[in-house]
NUVO-456990 format. One line per field, with one value per atom (N, C-alpha, C, O, CB): x, y, z; residue number from 1; atom name; chain; residue in one letter. Coordinates in steps of 0.001 Angstrom, whole numbers. Each point is the difference from the previous one (the first is absolute). Glycine has a CB too. Example, Ala and Ser with C-alpha at 12.3 -4.5 7.8 and 13.67 -1.06 7.14 Angstrom:
<recs>
X <- (13190,-890,900,1036,-2928,1542,820,-770,509,675)
Y <- (-5690,1190,1200,-19,-1154,2223,1190,1090,1108,-1736)
Z <- (7800,0,0,665,581,-1966,60,730,169,-2314)
n <- (1,1,1,1,1,2,2,2,2,2)
atom <- (N,CA,C,O,CB,N,CA,C,O,CB)
chain <- (A,A,A,A,A,A,A,A,A,A)
res <- (A,A,A,A,A,S,S,S,S,S)
</recs>
This chain:
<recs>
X <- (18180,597,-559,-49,2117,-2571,-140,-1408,-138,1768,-2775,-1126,163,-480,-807,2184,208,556,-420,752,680,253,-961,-118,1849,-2885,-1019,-1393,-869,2083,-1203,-694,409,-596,683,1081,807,-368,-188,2547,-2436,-385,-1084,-262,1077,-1609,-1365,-793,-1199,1393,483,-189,-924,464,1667,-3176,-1033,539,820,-2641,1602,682,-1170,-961,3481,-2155,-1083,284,1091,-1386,-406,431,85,-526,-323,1472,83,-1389,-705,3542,-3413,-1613,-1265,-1064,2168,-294,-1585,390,-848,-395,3071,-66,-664,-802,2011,-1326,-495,-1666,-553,2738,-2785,-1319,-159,-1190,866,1004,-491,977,67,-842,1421,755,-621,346,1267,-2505,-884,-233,-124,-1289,1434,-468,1332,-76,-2824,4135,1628,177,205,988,-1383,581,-1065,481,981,-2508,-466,666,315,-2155,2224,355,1438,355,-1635,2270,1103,-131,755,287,-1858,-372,188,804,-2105,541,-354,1501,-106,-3148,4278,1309,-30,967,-893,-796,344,1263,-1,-2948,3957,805,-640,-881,2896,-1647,-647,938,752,-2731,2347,1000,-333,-268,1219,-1107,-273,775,1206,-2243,585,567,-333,-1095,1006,1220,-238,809,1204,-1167,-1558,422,809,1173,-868,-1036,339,1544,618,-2351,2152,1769,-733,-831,2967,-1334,-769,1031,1126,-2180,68,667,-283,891,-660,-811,-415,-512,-691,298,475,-807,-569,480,923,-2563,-1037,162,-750,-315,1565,53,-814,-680,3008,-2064,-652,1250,1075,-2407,634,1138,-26,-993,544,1680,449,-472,107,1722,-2278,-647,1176,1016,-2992,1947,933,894,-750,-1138,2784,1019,-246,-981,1927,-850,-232,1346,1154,-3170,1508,1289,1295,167,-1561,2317,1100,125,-598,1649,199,751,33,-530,2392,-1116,115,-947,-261,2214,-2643,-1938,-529,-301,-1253,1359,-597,153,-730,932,1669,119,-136,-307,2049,-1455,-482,-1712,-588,2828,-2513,-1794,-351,-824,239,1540,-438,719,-549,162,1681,896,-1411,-568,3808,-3585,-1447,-848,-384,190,-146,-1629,377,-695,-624,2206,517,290,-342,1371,-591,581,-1741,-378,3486,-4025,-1159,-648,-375,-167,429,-159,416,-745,1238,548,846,-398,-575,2592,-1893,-993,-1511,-400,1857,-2374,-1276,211,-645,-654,2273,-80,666,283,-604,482,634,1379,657,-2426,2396,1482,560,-914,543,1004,961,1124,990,-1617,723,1377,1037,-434,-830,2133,938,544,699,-568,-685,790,-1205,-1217,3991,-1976,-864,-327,804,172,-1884,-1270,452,174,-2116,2398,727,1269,183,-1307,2061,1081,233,841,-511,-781,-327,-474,823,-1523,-219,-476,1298,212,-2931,3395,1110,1022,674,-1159,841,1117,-736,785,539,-2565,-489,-140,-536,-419,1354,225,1375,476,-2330,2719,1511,206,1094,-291)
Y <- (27330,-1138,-1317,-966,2315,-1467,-1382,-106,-1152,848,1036,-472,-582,-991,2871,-743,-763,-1576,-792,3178,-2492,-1662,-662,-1062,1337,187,-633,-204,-841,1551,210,99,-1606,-1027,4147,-2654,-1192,-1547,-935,2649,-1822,-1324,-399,-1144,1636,687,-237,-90,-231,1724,-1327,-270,-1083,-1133,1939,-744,-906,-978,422,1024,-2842,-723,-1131,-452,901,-747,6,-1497,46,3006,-4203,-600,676,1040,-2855,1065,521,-551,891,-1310,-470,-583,1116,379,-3177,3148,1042,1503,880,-2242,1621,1233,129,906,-900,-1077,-439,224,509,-2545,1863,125,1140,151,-2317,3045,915,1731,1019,-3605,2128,1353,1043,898,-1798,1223,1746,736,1119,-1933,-562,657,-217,397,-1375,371,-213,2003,963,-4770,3789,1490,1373,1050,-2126,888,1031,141,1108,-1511,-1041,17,762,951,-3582,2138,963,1383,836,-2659,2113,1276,697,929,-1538,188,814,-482,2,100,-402,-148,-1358,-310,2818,-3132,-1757,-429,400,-1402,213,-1203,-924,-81,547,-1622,-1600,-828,503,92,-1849,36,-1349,-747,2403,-2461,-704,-1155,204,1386,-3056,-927,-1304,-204,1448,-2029,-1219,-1389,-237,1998,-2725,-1151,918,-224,-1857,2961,663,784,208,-2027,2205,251,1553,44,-3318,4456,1118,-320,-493,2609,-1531,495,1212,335,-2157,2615,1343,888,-556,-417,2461,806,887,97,-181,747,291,1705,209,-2820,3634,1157,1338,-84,-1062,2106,1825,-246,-592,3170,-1805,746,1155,248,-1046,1653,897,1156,-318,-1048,2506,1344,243,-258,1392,-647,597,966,369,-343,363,741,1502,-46,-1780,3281,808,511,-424,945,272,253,90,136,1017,-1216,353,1398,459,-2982,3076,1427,343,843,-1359,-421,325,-284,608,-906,-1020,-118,1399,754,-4432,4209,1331,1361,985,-2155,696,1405,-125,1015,-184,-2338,-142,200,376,-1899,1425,373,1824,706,-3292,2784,1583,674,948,-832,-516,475,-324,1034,-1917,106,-554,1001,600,-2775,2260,988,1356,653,-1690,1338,1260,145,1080,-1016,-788,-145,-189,584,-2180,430,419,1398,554,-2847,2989,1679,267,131,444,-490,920,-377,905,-684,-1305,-246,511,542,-2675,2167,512,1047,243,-1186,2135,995,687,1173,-1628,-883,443,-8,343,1254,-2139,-332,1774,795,-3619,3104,1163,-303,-316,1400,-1047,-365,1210,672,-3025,2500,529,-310,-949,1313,897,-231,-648,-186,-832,888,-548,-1522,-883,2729,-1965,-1435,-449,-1048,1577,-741,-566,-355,-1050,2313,-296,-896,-620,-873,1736,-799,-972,-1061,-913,2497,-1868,-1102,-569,-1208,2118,-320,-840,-330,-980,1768,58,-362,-1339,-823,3499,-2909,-1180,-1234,-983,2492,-1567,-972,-177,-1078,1758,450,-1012,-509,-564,1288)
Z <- (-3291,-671,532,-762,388,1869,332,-546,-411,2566,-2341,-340,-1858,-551,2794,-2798,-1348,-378,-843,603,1123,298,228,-612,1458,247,298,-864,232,1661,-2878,-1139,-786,-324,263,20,-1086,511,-779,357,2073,786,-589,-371,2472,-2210,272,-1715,-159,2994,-3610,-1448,-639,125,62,-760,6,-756,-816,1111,-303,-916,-649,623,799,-2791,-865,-946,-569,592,-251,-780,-1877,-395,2645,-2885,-1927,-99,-472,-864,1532,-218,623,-491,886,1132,21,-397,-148,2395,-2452,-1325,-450,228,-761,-670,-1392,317,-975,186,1533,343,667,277,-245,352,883,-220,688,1170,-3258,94,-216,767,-1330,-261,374,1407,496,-2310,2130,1852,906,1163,-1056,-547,525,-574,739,-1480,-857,-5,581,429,-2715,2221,1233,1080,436,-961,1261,1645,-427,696,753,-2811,5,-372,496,-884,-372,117,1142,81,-1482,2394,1038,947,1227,-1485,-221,974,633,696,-80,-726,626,-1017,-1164,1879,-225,-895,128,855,-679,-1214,-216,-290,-834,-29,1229,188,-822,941,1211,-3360,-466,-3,-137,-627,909,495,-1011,-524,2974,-2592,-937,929,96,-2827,3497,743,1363,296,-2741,3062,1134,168,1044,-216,-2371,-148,-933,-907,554,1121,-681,-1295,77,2061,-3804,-915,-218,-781,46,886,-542,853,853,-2660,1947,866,-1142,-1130,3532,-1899,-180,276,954,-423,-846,598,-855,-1023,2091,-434,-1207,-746,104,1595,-2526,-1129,864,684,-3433,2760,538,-927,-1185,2369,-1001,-859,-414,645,517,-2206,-1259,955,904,-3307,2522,38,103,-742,-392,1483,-914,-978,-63,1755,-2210,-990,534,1212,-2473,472,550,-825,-973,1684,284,-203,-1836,-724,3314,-2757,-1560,-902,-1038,1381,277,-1627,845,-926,315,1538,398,-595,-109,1844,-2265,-490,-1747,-624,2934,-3159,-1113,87,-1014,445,1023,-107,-33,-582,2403,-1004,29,-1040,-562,3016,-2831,-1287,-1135,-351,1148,-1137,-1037,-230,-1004,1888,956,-119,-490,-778,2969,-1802,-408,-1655,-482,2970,-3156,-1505,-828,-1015,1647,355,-1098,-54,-1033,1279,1511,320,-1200,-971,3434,-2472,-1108,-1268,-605,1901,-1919,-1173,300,-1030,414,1548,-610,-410,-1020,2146,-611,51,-1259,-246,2632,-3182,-1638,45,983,-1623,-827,-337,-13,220,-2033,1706,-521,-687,660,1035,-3397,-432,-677,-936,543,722,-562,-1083,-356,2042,-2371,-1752,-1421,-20,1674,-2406,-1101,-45,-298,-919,1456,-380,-745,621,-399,-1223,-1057,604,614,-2414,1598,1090,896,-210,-283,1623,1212,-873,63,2036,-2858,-518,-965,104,96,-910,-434,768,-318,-1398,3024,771,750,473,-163,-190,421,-857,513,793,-2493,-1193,25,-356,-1115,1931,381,637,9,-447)
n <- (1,1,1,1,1,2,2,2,2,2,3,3,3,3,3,4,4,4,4,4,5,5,5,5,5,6,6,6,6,6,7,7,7,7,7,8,8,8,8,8,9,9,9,9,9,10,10,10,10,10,11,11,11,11,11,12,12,12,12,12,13,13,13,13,13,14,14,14,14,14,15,15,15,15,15,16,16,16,16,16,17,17,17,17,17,18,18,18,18,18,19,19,19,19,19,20,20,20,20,20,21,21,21,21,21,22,22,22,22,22,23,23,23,23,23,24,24,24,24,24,25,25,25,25,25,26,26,26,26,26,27,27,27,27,27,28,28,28,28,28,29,29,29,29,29,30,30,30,30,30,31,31,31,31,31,32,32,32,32,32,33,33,33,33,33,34,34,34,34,34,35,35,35,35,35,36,36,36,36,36,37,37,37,37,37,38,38,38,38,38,39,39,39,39,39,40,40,40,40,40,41,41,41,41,41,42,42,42,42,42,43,43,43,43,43,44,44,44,44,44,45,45,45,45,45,46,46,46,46,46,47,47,47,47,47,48,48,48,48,48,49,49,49,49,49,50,50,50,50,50,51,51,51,51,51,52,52,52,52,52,53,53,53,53,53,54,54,54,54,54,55,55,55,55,55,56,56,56,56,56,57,57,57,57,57,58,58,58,58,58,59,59,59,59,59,60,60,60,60,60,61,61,61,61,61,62,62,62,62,62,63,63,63,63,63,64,64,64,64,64,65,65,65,65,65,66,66,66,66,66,67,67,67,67,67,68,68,68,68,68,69,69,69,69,69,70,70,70,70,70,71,71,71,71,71,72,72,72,72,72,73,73,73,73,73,74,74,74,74,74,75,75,75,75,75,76,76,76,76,76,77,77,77,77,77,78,78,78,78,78,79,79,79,79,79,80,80,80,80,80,81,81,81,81,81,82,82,82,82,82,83,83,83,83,83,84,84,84,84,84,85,85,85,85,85,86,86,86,86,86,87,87,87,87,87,88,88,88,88,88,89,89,89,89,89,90,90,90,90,90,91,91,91,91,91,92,92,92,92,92,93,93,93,93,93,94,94,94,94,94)
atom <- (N,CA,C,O,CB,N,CA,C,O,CB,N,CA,C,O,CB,N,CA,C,O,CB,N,CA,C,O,CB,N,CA,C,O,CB,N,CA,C,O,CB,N,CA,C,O,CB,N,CA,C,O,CB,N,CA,C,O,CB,N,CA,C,O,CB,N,CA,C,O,CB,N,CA,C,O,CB,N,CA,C,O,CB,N,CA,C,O,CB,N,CA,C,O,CB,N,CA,C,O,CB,N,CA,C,O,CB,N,CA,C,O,CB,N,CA,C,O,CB,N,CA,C,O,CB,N,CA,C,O,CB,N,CA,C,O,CB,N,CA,C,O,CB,N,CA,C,O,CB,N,CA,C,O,CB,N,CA,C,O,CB,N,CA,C,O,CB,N,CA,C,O,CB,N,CA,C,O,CB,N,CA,C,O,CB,N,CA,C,O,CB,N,CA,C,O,CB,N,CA,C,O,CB,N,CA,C,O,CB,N,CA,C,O,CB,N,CA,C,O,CB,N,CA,C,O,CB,N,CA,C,O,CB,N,CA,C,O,CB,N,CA,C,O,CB,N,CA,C,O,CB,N,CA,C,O,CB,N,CA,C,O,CB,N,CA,C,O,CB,N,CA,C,O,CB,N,CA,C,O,CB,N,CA,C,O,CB,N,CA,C,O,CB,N,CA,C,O,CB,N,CA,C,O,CB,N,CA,C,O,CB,N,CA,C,O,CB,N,CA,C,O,CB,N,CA,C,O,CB,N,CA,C,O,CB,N,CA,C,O,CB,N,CA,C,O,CB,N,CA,C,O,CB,N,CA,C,O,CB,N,CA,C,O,CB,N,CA,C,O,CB,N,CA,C,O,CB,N,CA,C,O,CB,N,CA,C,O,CB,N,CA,C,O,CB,N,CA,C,O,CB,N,CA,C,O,CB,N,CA,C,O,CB,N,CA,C,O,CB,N,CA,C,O,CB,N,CA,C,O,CB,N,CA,C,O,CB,N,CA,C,O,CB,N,CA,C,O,CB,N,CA,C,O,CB,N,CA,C,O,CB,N,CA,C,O,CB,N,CA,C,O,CB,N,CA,C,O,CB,N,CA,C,O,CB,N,CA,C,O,CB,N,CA,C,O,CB,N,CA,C,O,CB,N,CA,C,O,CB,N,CA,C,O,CB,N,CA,C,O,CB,N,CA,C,O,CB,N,CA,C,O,CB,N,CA,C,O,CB,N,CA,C,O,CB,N,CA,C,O,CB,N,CA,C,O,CB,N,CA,C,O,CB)
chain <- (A,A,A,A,A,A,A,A,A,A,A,A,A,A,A,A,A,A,A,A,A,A,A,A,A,A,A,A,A,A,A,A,A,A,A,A,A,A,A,A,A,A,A,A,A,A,A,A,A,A,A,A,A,A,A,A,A,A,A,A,A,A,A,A,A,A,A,A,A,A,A,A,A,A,A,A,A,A,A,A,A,A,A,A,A,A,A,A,A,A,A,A,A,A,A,A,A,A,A,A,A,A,A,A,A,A,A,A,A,A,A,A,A,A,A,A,A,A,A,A,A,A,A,A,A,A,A,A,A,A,A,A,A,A,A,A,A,A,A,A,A,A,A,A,A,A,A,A,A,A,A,A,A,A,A,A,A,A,A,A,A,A,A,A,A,A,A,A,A,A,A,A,A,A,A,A,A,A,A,A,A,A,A,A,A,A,A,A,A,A,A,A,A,A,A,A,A,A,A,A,A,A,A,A,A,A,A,A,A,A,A,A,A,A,A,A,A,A,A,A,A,A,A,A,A,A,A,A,A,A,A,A,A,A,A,A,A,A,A,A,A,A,A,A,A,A,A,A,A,A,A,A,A,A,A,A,A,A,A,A,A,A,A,A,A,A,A,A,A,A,A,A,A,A,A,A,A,A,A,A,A,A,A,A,A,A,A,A,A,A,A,A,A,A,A,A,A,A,A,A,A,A,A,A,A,A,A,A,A,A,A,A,A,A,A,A,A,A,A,A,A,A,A,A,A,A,A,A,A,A,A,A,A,A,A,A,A,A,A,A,A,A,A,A,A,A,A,A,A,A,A,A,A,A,A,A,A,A,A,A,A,A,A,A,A,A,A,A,A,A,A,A,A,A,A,A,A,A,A,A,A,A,A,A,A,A,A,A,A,A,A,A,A,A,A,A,A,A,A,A,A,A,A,A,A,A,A,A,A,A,A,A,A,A,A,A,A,A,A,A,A,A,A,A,A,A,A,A,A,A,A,A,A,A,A,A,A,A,A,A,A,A,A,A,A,A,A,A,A,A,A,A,A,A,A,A,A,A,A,A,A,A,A,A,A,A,A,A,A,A)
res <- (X,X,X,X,X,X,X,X,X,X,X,X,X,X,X,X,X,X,X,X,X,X,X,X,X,X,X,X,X,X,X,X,X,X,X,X,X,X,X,X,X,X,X,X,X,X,X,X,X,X,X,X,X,X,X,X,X,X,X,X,X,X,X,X,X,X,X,X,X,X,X,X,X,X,X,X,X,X,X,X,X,X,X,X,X,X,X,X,X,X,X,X,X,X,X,X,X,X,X,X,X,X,X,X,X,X,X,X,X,X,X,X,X,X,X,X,X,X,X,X,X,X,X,X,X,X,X,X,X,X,X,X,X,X,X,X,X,X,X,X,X,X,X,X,X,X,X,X,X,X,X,X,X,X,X,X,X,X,X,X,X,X,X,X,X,X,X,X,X,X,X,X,X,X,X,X,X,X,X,X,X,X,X,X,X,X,X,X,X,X,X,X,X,X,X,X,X,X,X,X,X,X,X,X,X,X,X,X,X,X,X,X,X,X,X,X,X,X,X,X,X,X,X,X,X,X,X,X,X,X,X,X,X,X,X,X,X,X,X,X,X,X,X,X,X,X,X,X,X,X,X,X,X,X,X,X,X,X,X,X,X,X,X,X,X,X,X,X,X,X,X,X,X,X,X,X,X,X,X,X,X,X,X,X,X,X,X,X,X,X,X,X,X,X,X,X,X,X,X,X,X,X,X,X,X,X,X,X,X,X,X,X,X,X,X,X,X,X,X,X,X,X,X,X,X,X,X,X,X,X,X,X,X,X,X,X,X,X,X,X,X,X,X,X,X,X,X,X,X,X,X,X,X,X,X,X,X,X,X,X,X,X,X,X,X,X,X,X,X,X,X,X,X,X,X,X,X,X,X,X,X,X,X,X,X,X,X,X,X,X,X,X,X,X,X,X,X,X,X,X,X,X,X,X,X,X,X,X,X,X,X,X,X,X,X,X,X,X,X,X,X,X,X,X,X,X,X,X,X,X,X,X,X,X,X,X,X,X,X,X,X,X,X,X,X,X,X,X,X,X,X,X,X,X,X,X,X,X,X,X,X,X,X,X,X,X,X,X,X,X)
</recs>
């Protein structure tokens, strides 16, 4: 914990003017885990951080995905209907 505080001390700080001139190479340095700690008249307004990687699934989109794969399985492998083609098709018009 104390080096993360000390991370936070040590936070590069940046005017909005050399942002504006220099951000391709501000988001590499965040890329690679630096903060920036962006400053307007020496008063920070903005930091500079990663986007955090996506999440992985949760419990339940995990199990709607596999309920899916399974239902198209089962479609390649052909419908099976019970009864007359004709009826199913009119009980599906009511």
């Amino acid at each position: 914990m104390a080096s993360h505080n000390y991370q936070k001390l040590a936070m590069t700080r940046i005017s909005v003017a050399q942002a504006k001139n220099h951000l391709s190479e501000l988001i590499v340095r965040v890329e690679a885990g630096e903060e920036i700690s962006v400053t307007r008249h020496g008063k920070p307004v903005a930091r500079l951080v990663a986007e955090p990687p996506p999440a992985a699934l949760s419990a339940i989109q995990r199990d709607r995905v596999q309920r899916a794969v399974k239902r198209l399985t089962d479609l390649r492998h052909g419908l099976r209907m019970d009864g007359d083609l004709k009826v199913i098709a009119r009980k599906g018009l009511d």
